[in-house]
N, C-alpha and C positions, 0 to 999 in steps of 0.2 A: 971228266967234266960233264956237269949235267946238263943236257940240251932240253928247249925251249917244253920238247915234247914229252920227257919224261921228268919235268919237277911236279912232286909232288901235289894235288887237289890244295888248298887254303879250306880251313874250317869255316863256314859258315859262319857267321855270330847268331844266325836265327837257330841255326839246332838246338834241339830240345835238349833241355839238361837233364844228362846221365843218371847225375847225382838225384833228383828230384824224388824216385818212389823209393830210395835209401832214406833220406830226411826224412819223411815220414816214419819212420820207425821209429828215427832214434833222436835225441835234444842236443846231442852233439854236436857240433861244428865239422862239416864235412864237406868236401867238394868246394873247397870256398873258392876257387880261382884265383888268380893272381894279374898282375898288372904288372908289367917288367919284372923285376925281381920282388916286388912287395902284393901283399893282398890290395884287391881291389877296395877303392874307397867307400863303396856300403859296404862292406864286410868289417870293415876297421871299422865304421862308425855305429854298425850294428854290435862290435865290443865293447865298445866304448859305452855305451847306453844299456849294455847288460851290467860292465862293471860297477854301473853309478847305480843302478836298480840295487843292486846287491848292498851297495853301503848305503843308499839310503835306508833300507829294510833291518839293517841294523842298530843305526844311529839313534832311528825315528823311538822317540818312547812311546808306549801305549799309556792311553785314557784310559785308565782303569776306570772312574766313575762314567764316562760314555761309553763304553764297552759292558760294564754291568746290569744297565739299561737296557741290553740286546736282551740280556737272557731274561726279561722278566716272563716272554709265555713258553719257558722250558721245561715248566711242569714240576720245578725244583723251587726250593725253599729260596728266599734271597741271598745274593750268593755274597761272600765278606771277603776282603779286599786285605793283604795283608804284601808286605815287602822283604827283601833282602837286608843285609848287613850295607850293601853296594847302596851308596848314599848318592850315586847320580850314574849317566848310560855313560859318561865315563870311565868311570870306577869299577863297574862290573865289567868290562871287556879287559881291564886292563888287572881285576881280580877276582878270577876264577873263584877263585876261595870266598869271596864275600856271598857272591853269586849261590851259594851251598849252606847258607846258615841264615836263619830267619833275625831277622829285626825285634820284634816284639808277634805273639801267635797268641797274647790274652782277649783277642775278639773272636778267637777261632771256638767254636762250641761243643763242647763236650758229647756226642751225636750215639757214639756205641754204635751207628748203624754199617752195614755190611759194605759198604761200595763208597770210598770217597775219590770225587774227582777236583785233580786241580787243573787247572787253564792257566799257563806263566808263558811268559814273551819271549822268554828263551831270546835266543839268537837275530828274531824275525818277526816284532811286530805287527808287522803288518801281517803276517799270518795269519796269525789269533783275530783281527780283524776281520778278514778277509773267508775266514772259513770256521773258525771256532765255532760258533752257534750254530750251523750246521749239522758240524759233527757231532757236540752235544747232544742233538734234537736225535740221529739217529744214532746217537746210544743207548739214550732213554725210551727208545723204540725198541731196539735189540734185545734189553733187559726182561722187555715185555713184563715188567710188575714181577718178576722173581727175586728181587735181590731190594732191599733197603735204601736208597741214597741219601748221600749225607747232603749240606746245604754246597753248593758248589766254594772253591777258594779259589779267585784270582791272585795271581800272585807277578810280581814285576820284580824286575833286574834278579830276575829269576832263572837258577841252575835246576837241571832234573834232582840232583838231590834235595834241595828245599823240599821237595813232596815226602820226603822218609821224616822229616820234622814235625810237617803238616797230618799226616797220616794220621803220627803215633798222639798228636792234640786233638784229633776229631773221634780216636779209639775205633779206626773205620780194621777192618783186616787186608780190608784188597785195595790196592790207592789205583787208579789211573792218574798219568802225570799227563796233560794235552802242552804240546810246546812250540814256539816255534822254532824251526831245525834252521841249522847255519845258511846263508843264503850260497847258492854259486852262480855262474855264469850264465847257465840257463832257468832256473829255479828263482824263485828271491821271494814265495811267499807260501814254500809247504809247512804242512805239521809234521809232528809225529805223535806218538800214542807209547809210552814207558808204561808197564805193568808191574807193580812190585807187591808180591804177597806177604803180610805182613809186616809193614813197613815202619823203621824204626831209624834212628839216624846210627850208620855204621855199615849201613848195607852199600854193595859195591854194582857194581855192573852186570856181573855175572847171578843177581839174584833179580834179574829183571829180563823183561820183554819186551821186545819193541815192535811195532809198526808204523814205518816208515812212506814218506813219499806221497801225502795227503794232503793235494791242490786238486780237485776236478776243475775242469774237463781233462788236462792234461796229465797228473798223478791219478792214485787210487782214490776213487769215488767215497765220499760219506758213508755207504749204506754196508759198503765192500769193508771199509777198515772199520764198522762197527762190529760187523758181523763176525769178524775176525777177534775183536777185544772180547766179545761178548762170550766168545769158547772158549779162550783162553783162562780169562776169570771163573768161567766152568772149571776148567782142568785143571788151574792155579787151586780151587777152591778143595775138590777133589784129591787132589794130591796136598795139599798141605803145605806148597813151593813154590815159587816162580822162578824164571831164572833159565840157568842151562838145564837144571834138572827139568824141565817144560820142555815137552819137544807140540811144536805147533802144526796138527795134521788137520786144519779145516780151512787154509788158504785156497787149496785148489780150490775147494767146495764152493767156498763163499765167492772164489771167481767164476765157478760155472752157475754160478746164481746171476751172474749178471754179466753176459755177454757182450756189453759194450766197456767193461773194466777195463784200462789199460793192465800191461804185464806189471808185478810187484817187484820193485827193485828191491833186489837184500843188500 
């Protein structure tokens, strides 16, 4: 039996949490505590408010004519607005397939220039809101006047394949796709950046490039995932491929350019 004098100390509730310089590293859910057998009630409620973030970011459609308005000082031609097969935010979550095949592309323009970029909503409009023109801004940085751009495509209820369609109508060689990427639990408004050289519809996964995980403050910064497309498109160009045959050696680089980068999730 344990006497008076040797039970155990009781935990404070004022000590400092353990967990705290682990959070900071990582967006994961860690340390949450618990309350009898269940989590404690801001930690539930703090799920709850990520899972509703997450489906709103999907639901919500993008303004493509208020959003097209952003990029007017991006240094690029006026950008043309073009859609899915996916006839509402419905229909395209619920057919991938639609999501992957253009509607009508007779506004998209005949361009022959080197670089065409598309900007589609993908999974996460609010993304494309939230950081598209941005990223835009320091691509067209990055490029520093080397390479031709085509007029930008927005594009909605829109799959990364739609850009192999769009590509092969603007006669560009090197497509960038900007998208927004699936939402999850702690996430609900990055990009990503799809690289596909010579882009034509047929092309699969593996003849692409990706850079992922692009929300600053907390993803890879604008300047960081430009810097990154901008070699790639070098090396794509270069080699004559993109894809697996790409192998991408300028991520360190472009992160020891800029020391406040978070790390790059692959």
């Amino acid at each position: 039996m344990t006497t008076p004098e040797q039970t155990p100390p009781q935990t404070d509730s004022s000590d400092a949490d353990v967990w705290a310089p682990l959070r900071r590293t990582t967006r994961a859910r860690i340390g949450l505590g618990r309350a009898g057998n269940s989590l404690p009630t801001r930690r539930v409620l703090e799920f709850q408010a990520a899972h509703a973030a997450a489906r709103d970011a999907v639901h919500e459609p993008l303004d493509a004519e208020a959003f097209a308005a952003t990029l007017a000082d991006s240094g690029l031609d006026e950008p043309v607005i073009v859609t899915s097969q996916a006839s509402s935010r419905s229909e395209y979550l619920r057919r991938p397939d639609l999501g992957r095949t253009p509607a009508d592309l007779s506004g998209v323009p005949r361009s022959d220039s080197e670089i065409g970029i598309v900007i589609a909503d993908g999974l996460s409009p609010r993304a494309v809101v939230d950081h598209a023109h941005g990223l835009l801004a320091a691509l067209v940085d990055a490029f520093d006047g080397r390479y031709s751009i085509a007029p930008p495509v927005i594009a909605t209820q829109a799959r990364v394949a739609l850009g192999d369609h769009i590509g092969e109508a603007l006669g560009v060689s090197t497509l960038l796709v900007i998208i927004g990427e699936r939402p999850g639990l702690s996430v609900a408004d990055s990009l990503g950046i799809y690289l596909t050289h010579l882009p034509r519809p047929g092309r699969t996964d593996a003849d692409r490039n990706c850079i992922s995980n692009i929300h600053p403050p907390d993803g890879l910064h604008y300047e960081v995932a430009a810097r990154i497309a901008a070699s790639l498109v070098d090396g794509a160009r270069k080699l004559g491929r993109s894809g697996v045959a790409l192998k991408d050696t300028s991520r360190q680089a472009a992160l020891d350019a800029d020391d406040s980068a978070p790390t790059i999730e692959s």
